[in-house]
N, C-alpha and C positions, 0 to 999 in steps of 0.2 A: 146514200140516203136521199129521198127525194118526200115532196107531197105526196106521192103514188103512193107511195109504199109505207109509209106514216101518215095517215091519215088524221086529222087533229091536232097537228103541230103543224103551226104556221110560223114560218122564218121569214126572217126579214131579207129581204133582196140581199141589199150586200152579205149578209151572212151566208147564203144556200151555198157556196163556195167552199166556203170554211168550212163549213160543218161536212161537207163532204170529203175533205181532207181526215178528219179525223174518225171514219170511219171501222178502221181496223182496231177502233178503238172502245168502241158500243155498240151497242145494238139498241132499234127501237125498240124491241120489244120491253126491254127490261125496266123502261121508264114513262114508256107512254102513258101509264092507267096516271100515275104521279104527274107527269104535267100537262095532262091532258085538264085534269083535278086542279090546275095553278091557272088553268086560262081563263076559269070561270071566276077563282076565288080575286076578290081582292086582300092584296099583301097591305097590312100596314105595321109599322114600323115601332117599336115600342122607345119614348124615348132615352138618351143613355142619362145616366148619371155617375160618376166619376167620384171616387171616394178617395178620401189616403191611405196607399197598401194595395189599391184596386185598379185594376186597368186591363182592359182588351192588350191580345197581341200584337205588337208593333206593324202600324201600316206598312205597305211596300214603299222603302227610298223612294222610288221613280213619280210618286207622286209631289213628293216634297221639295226635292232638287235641293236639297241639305246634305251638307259632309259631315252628317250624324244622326243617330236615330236614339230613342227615346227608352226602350226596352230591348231585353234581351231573354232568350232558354239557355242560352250555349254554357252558361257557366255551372250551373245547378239544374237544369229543368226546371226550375219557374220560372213564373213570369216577373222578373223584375226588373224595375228600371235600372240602368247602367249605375246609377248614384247607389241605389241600394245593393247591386252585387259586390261583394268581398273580394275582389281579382281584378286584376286593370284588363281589361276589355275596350281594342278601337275596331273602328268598324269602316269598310271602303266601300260609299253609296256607288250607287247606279248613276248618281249626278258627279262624282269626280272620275268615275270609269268613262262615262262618256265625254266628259272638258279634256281629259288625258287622253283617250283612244286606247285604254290599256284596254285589247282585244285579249290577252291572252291570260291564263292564271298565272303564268311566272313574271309577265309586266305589272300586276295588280298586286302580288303579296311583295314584289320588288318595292312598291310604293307605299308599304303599307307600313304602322308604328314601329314595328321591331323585328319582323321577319326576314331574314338572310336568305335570298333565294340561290342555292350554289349550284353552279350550271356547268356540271363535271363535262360534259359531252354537247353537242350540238341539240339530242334529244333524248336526254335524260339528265334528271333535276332531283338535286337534296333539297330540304327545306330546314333553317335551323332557328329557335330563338334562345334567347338568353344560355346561349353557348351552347345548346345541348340540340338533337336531331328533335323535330316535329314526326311522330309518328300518329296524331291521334286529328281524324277529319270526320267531319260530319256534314252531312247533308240534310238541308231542315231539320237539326237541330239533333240528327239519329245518326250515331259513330256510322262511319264505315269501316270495314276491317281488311288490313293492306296487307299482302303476304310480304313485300319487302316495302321500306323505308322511302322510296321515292315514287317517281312520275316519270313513264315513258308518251313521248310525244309532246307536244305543245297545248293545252286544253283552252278550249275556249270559255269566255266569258258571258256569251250572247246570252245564255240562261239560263243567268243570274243576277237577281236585281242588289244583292250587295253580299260583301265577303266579311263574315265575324271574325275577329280573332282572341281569344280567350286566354293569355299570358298565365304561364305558371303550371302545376299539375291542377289534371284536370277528370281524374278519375272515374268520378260521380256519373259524366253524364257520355264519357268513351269508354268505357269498361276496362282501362289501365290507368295509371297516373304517372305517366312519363312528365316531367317539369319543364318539359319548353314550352309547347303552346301548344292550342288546339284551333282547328282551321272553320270554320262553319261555312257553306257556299250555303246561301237562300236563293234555292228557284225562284220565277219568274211565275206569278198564277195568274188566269183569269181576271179582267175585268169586269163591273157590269154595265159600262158604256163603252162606244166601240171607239179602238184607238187603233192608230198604223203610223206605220213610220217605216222609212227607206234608205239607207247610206251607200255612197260611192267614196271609195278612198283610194288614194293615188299616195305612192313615194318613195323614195328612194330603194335602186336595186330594183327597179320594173315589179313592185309590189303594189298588189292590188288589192281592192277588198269589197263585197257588195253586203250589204245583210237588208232584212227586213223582217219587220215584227207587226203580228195584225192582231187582236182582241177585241171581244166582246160578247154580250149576248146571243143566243141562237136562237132560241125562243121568244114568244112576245112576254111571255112570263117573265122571261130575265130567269128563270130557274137552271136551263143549262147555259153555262158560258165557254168557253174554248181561247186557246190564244195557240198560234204557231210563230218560230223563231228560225229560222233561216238564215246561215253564214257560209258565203264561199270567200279563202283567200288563196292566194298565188304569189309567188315571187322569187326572186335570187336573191343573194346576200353579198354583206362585207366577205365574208369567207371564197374562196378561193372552190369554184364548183357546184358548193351549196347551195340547195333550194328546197322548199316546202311548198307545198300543196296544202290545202286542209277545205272540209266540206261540215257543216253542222248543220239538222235540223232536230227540232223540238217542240211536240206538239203535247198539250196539257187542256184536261176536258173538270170540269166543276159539275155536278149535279146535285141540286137539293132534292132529296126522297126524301123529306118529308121538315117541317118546323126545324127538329132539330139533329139532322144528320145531312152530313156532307159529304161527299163521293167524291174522290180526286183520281182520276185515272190520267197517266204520263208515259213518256217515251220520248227517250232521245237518241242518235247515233251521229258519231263523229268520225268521219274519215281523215287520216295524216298519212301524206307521201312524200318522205324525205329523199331528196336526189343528192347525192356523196356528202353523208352525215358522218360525223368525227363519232369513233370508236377510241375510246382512250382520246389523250390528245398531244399537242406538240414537245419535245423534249425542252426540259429546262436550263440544261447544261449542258459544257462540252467536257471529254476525256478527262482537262487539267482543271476541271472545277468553274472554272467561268462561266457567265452565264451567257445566255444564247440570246441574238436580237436577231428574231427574224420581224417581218411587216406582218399586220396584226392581219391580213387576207392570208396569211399563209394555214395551209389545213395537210393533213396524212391521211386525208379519206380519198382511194380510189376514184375513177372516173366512173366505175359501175356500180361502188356502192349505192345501198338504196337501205329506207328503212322506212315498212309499209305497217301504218296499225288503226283498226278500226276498235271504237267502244259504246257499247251498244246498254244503253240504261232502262228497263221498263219498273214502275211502282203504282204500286195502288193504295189508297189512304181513304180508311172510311174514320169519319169523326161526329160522335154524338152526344151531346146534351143529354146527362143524366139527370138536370133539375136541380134545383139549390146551388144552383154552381157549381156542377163538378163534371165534366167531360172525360170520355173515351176516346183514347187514340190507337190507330192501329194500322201499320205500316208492312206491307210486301215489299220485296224490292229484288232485282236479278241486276247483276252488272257483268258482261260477257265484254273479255278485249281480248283482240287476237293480232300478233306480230308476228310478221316473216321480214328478214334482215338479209341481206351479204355484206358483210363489213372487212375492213381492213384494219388492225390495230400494229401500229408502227413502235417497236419497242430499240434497246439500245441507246447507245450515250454518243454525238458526233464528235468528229475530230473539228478542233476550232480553227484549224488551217483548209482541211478540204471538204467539213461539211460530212462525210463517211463514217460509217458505225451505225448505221439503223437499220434494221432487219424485218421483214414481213413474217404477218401471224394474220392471214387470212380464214375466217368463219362464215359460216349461214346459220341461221337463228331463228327458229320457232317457236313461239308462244303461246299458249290458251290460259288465262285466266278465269276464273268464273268467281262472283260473290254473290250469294245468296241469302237473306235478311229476311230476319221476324220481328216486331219492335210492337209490342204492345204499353199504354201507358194511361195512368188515370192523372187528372190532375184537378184540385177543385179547393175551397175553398170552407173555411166554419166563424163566424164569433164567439169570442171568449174575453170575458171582462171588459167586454165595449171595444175591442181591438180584434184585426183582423188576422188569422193566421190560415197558412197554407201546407199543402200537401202536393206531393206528387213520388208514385212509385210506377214504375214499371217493369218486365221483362224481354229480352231480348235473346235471341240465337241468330246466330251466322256462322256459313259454310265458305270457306276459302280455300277451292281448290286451284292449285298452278300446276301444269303439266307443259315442261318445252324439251327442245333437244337442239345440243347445238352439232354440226355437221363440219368438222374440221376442213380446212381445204390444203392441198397436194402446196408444195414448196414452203413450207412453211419454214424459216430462217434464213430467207433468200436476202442477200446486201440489196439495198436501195441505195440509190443515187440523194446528192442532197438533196436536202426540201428546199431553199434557193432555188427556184424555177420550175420548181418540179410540178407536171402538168398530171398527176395522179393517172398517167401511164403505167400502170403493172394489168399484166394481166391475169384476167379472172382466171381460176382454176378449176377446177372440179372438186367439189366437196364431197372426196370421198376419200379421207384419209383415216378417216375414226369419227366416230361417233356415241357423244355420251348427252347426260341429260338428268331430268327432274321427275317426279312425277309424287306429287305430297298435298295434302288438306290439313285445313285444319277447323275444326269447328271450337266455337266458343261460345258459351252461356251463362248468364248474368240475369244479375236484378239490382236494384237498385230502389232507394228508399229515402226520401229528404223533405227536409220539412223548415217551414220558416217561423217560428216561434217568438210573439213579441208580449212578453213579460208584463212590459211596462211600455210608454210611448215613443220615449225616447229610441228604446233597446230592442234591435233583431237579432235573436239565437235561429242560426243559417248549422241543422245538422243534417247528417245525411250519412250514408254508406253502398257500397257497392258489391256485391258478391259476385268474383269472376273465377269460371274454368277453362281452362284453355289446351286442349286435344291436340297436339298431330301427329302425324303418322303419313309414312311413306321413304323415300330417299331421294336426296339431292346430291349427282354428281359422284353416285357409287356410296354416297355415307347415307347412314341410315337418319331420318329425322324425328325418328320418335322419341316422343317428350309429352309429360302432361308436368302442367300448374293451377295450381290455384290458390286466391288470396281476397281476403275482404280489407278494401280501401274503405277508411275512414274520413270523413270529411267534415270539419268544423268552421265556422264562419261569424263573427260579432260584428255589428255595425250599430255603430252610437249616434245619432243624431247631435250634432253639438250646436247648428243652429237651424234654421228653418231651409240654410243653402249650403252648408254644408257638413261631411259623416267624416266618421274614424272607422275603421275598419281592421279584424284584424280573421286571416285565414289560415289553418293547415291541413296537409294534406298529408298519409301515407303513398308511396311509391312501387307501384308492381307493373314490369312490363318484359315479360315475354321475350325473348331474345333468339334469331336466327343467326346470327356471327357463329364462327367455329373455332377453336382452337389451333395452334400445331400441329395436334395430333386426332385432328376430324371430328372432334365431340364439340357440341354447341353449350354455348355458356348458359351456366344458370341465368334466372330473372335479375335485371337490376331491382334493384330493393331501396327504401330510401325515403327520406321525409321534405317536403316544401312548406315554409313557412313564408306568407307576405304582409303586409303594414302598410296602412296608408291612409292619408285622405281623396275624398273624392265633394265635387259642389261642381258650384258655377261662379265665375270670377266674369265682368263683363258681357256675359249672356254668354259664354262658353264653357261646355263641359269641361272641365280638369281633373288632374288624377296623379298622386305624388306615391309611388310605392316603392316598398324597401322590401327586397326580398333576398331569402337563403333558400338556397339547395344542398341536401348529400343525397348522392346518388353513391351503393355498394358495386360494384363487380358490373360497371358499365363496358361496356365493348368500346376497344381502340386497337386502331390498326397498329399489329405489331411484326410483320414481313409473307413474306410470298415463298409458297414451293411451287416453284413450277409456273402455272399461271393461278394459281386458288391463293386468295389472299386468308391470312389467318390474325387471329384477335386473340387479345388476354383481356382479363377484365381489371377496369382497374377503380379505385377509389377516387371519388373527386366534390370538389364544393365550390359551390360559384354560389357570391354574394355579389349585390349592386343593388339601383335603382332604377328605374323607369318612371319617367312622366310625361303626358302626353293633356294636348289640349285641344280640341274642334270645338268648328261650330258657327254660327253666323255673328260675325263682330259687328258690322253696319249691315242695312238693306241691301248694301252693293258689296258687300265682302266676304267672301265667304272663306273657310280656311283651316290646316289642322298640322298640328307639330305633335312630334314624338321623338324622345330622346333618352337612349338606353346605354348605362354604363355598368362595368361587370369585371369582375375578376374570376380566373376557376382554378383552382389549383388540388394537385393531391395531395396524400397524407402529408409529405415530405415538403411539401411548401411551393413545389415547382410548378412553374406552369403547366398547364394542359390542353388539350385542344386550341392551340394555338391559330388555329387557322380561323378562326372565329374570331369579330374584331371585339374588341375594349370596350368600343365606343361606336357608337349609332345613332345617327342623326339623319330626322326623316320630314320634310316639310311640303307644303302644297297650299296654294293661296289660288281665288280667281277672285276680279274686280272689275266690276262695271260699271263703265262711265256715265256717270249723272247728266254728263252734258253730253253724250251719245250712246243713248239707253241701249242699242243695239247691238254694241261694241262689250265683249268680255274679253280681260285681258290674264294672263295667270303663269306660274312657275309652282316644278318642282324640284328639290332638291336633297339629295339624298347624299350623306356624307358620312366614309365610315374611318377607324383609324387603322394603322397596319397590323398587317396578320403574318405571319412564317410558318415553314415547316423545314422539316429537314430530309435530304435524301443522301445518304451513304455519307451524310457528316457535315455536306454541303449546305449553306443556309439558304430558303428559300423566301425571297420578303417582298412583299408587296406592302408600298408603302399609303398610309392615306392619302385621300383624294376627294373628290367632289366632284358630282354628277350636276346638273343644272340643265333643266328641260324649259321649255315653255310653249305657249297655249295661245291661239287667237281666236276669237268666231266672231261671226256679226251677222245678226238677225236679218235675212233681207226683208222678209213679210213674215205675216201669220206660218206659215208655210215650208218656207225654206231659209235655210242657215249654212254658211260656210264658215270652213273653221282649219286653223292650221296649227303643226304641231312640230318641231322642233326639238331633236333631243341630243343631251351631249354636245350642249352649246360649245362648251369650252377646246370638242376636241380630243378630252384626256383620255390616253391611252393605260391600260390599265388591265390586268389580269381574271378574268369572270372570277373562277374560285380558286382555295388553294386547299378544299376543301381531299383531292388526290393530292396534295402536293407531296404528300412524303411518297407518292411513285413518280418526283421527278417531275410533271407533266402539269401542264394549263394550257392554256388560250387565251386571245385576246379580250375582249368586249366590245362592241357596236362602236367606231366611231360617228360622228357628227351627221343627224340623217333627217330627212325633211319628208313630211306629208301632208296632203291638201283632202281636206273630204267636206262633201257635200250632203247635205241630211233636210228628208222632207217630212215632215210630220201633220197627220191628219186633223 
């Protein structure tokens, strides 16, 4: 796009760059009559007023540099402040993502109030909270729909200006109501002043990292605005081989057509090149039951494994002002990831005298995923009896197609030598010993309907409901995966005003989620079914938000791992209920403090009383402080600390225990000028060696965790 060729838009210098970047992204024709029309007019600004029950969408973190934000969608779809929603909700800003360098989404929910990040593989990730799997994400504020339960690869953070997380079932506004938690990533939009910034990072394990972010107007109007997001990293690891690549860019265009409608056109793509990433992982035991101590760099990923995946995001979002307060939302969305793998997965039990008994189970592995999204929504606003009530309904479709195949490789049961030394010297085979695979969609369609009803002053009635269908069809692995469900989640929510700073609260949920696990005997388990109920207060103690909640779960006919034929794992469903509490506190304590705790205790047991998911801790404790020095304003200093208590499983009878511990990170920068900031970061002060999950533990198998590791980065900002 140039002056040539858009004749009437005049860009500012440094912009004509940018706006060239984003080209495959508009055209002029489609807007020039519209802001050709803006260069004449003058915008003026109507001023705001601010009511109780009433408020604009929460600004972007990155302006506040607060570890906490004001409002939230993620829990009901409206707009309400954190105080006023029924659900404990914390939220991880763009200012403690950047004080920590949590680059990645598993460093970010790792830090986060109550999210269990279990890191079954080098790259691939469960996510759990309050004892139970996270299956329900969203993207500004609009579920996404996963064909299975976790995360391949490592995702980056770059854009996203902060991560919601929505504790408890959360049906209303994911189109299921599974009871752990729901994830909300808020992109990064448009500014309408120009901003840039640059980072170099350096550290441990020859890891690298560049990013840069530029924003701002394109127009003299300020009508179109643009921002791109840019991340390459590189490096080796503690592990033995390992190494990642990853590349991210993200570009995002704002256009006002007209007073009151807004255009949001976006695209992102993220490349990951894993160099000898763990399939499965190290054995936990030997023949006579003992357990195994090998050094935490020790890995059973080949020298040629590899595991290559790109994901590829385009959305489009037009949103318009109906008038009286009530707005139109309307969301496209395509998410395309494709993986090809050679892996080696190392199975067997060693001898504890010679280290022998492990055997090879060499694979190649191909991937396409596709998700395809329709998210329509009103939401707006009436008075009644001098108080404010609200509204918001929408609908929604999406398509979940997976189609892979895996390509077994030739020797497969060959003796390996111990892992004591072993330079993942086997060699590659040819993958052509058999070949099986997947190939299944599934579409689901919903609505939903909630509303905030206040009686009286004091009193919010928070109702709502969800009507979901849920289609698939196809076969995974020779079984057939046809299945349909459907079920309308209910959603009830009171919140009592008891002083001017602080609410009571009280919410339930019914429970429906769709389940891909399979039996025994190849048939997939019906839906978990199941009610959540939570209690609590929520205010401000010291100028910091708080939040004291007591909640129960049952969940019917949940899926748990109950043995292996062959290599396909199979499940029963089983009955469970987990009661506890979480409380959680952020926020700015002094001018120079800033800081946020959360702290989750839990029991799950089934009918019979016994424990359950064991590999899930008791107890979770989650902290993060930064402080700057009064008498060297320059100078910020900060920790975090994450500490959970022990978890076990069992393998062939054997107990498998990881016992509690305590992580301990820390943080330094110092302002040199307007300009430029260095900053260093520290993690794993202590050292402690310690187990990622035990989340496989009952196949026997973990890995270590990240010891003690050190990085220096550099950041300039416009």
């Amino acid at each position: 796009m140039s002056e040539m060729s858009c004749r009437g838009l005049r860009l500012r210098p440094l912009n004509r760059a940018l706006l060239s970047v984003f080209v495959p992204f508009i055209t002029c024709a489609a807007f020039a009559q519209g802001l050709h029309a803006a260069e004449t007019d003058v915008l003026t600004l109507s001023p705001v007023r601010v009511e109780e029950g009433r408020g604009v969408d929460e600004a972007p973190s990155e302006r506040s540099g607060r570890y906490t934000v004001r409002r939230s969608r993620s829990a009901t779809g409206l707009n309400l402040s954190l105080k006023d929603t029924p659900q404990s909700v914390s939220v991880l800003t763009r200012a403690e993502m950047n004080d920590f360098r949590l680059n990645s989404v598993n460093e970010a929910l790792a830090a986060s109030s109550g999210v269990m990040v279990e890191k079954v593989e080098t790259d691939r990730t469960y996510y759990t909270a309050r004892g139970f799997d996270i299956t329900s994400f969203q993207v500004d504020g609009v579920g996404v729909p996963f064909a299975y339960g976790n995360v391949y690869g490592d995702l980056d953070t770059a854009l996203y200006d902060r991560v919601e997380v929505v504790y408890g079932a959360n049906g209303l506004t994911t189109g299921t109501g599974y009871p752990a938690a729901t994830v909300n990533f808020v992109r990064k939009r448009p500014t309408p002043d120009f901003q840039a910034s640059a980072g170099l990072k350096l550290g441990s394990w020859n890891s690298r990292r560049l990013d840069g972010d530029v924003s701002g107007a394109l127009v003299e109007s300020g009508r179109l605005r643009g921002r791109l997001v840019v991340a390459h990293e590189d490096g080796d690891s503690y592990l033995d081989r390992y190494g990642r690549r990853k590349s991210v860019v993200y570009g995002v265009l704002e256009a006002d057509l007209g007073p009151d409608t807004l255009l949001t056109l976006g695209h992102s793509e993220q490349y990951n090149k894993a160099r000898s990433p763990l399939w499965g992982a190290i054995p936990m035991f030997n023949t006579d039951g003992s357990r195994t101590h090998y050094v935490r760099s020790t890995s059973t990923a080949a020298d040629w494994a590899y595991w290559d995946s790109s994901i590829k995001t385009s959305f489009a979002e037009l949103s318009h002002a109906l008038g009286s307060d009530w707005q139109l939302q309307a969301q496209l969305s395509r998410n395309d990831q494709v993986d090809d793998s050679a892996l080696l997965y190392v199975y067997g039990t060693p001898n504890a005298s010679t280290g022998l008994g492990l055997y090879s189970y060499p694979s190649r592995y191909a991937m396409h995923s596709r998700r395809d999204l329709a998210d329509v929504r009103v939401n707006g606003g009436f008075e009644w009896r001098g108080l404010r009530q609200e509204l918001s309904a929408g609908l929604s479709w999406s398509r979940s197609a997976l189609s892979d195949t895996s390509y077994y490789g030739r020797g497969i049961g060959t003796a390996l030598p111990s892992l004591e030394g072993w330079q993942g010297d086997y060699a590659m085979p040819g993958f052509d010993a058999s070949i099986d695979g997947s190939q299944f969609a599934t579409i689901q369609r919903s609505a939903f309907l909630a509303a905030r009803v206040r009686p009286v002053a004091p009193l919010q009635v928070i109702l709502g409901a969800r009507a979901t269908a849920s289609e698939t069809a196809g076969v995974s692995y020779g079984v057939s995966r046809e299945s349909r469900a459907s079920e309308i989640t209910p959603y009830a929510g009171l919140v009592y005003a008891l002083t001017s700073d602080w609410n009571a609260y009280l919410s339930q949920t019914r429970i429906f989620n769709p389940q891909y696990q399979q039996d025994a005997q190849g048939n997939f388990l019906d839906p978990v079914r199941g009610r959540s109920t939570e209690t609590g207060l929520k205010g401000r103690v010291f100028g910091l938000d708080a939040n004291l909640a007591l909640f129960k779960t049952r969940q019917e006919n949940l899926a748990e791992f109950a043995g292996s034929v062959g290599t396909r794992s199979y499940y029963s469903g089983i009955d469970a209920e987990s009661t506890g509490f979480q409380f959680d506190l952020a926020g700015q304590l002094t001018p120079q403090l800033e800081g946020r705790l959360g702290y989750t205790q839990l029991s799950i047991h089934d009918d019979a009383g016994q424990n359950v998911r064991t590999y899930t801790p008791r107890r979770l404790l989650r902290a993060s402080a930064t402080y700057q020095l009064p008498w060297l304003p320059g100078l910020k200093l900060g920790t975090q600390v994450s500490h959970q208590g022990d978890v076990y499983a069992f393998y062939n009878g054997w107990e498998l225990r990881q016992k509690a511990y305590t992580l301990v990170d820390l943080m330094a920068s110092y302002v040199l000028d307007r300009q430029w900031t260095v900053s260093l970061n520290l993690r794993n002060l202590t050292d402690e060696k310690y187990l990622s999950s035990l989340y496989w533990g009952s196949y026997g198998q973990g890995y270590y965790g990240a010891p003690r590791n050190l990085s220096v980065a550099l950041n300039w900002r416009y």
